[in-house]
C-alpha positions as CSV (number, residue, x, y, z in Angstrom):
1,X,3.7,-25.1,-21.8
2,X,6.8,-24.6,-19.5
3,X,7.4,-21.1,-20.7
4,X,4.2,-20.5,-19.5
5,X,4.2,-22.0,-16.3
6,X,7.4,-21.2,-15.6
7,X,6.0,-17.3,-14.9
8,X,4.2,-18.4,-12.3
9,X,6.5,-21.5,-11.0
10,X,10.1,-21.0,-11.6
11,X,10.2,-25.0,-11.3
12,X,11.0,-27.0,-14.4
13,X,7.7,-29.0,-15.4
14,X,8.5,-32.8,-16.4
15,X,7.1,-33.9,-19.4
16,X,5.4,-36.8,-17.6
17,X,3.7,-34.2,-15.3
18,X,2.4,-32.0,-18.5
19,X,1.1,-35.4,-20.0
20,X,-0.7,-36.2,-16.6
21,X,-2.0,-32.4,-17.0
22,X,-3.0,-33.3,-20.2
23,X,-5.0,-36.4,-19.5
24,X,-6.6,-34.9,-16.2
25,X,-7.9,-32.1,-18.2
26,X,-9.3,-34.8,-21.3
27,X,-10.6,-36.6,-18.6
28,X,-12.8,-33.7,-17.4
29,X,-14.2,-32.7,-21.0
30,X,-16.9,-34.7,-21.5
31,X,-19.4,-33.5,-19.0
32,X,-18.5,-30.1,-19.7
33,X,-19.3,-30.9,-24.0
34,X,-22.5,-32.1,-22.8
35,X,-23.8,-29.7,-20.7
36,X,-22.8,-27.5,-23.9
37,X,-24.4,-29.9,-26.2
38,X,-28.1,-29.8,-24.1
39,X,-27.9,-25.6,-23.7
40,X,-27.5,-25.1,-27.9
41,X,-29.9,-28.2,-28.5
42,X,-32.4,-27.0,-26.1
43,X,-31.8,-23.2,-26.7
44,X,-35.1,-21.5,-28.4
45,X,-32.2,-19.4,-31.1
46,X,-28.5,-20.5,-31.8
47,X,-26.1,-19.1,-34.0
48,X,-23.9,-21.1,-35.6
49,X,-20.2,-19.7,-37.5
50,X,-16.7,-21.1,-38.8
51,X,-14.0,-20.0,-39.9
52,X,-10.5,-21.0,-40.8
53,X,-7.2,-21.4,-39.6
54,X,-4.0,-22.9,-41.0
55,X,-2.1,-25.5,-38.5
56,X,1.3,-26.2,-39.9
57,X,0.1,-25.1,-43.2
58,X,-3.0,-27.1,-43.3
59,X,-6.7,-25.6,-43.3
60,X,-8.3,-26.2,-40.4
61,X,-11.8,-25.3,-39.1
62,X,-13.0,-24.0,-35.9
63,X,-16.6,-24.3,-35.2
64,X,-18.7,-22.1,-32.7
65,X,-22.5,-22.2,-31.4
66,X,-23.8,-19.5,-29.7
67,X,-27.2,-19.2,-28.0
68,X,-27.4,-16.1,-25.8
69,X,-27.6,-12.9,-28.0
70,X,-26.8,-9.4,-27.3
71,X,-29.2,-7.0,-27.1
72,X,-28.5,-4.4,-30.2
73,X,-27.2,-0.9,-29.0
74,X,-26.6,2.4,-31.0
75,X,-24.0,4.5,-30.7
76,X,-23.5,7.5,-32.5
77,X,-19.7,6.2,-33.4
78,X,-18.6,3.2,-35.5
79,X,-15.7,0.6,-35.7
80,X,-13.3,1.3,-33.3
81,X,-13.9,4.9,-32.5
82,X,-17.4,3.5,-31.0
83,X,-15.4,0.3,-29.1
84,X,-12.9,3.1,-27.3
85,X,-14.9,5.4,-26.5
């Protein structure tokens, strides 16, 4: 976290002020989830994936919900000839 800030600030953060960050940003979560919660409940077509990722060698999973979807295009490329061109 300090590297980070410390491109923008060149102040030293405490870590008393990055717990405080911490908790502020906790502290904000919950009506953001719900909002999140109504829109995929609500939403006429969700999509729902996982996948894994390992945290200190443990498996962890990442859930996802998605409710808008894109509209399909062709292109007459594929992969990432088609993404760069």
């Amino acid at each position: 976290m300090q590297w980070i800030t410390s491109i923008k600030y060149p102040a030293a953060l405490s870590p008393g002020a990055v717990v405080r960050m911490i908790r502020t940003a906790a502290d904000n979560l919950p009506p953001t989830v719900a909002r999140i919660t109504d829109a995929v409940r609500d939403a006429r077509v969700a999509h729902f994936d996982e996948t894994g990722m390992r945290v200190a060698g443990k498996l962890h999973w990442l859930h996802a919900a998605a409710i808008q979807v894109p509209e399909p295009r062709q292109h007459w490329r594929s992969g990432q000839k088609k993404t760069n061109a």
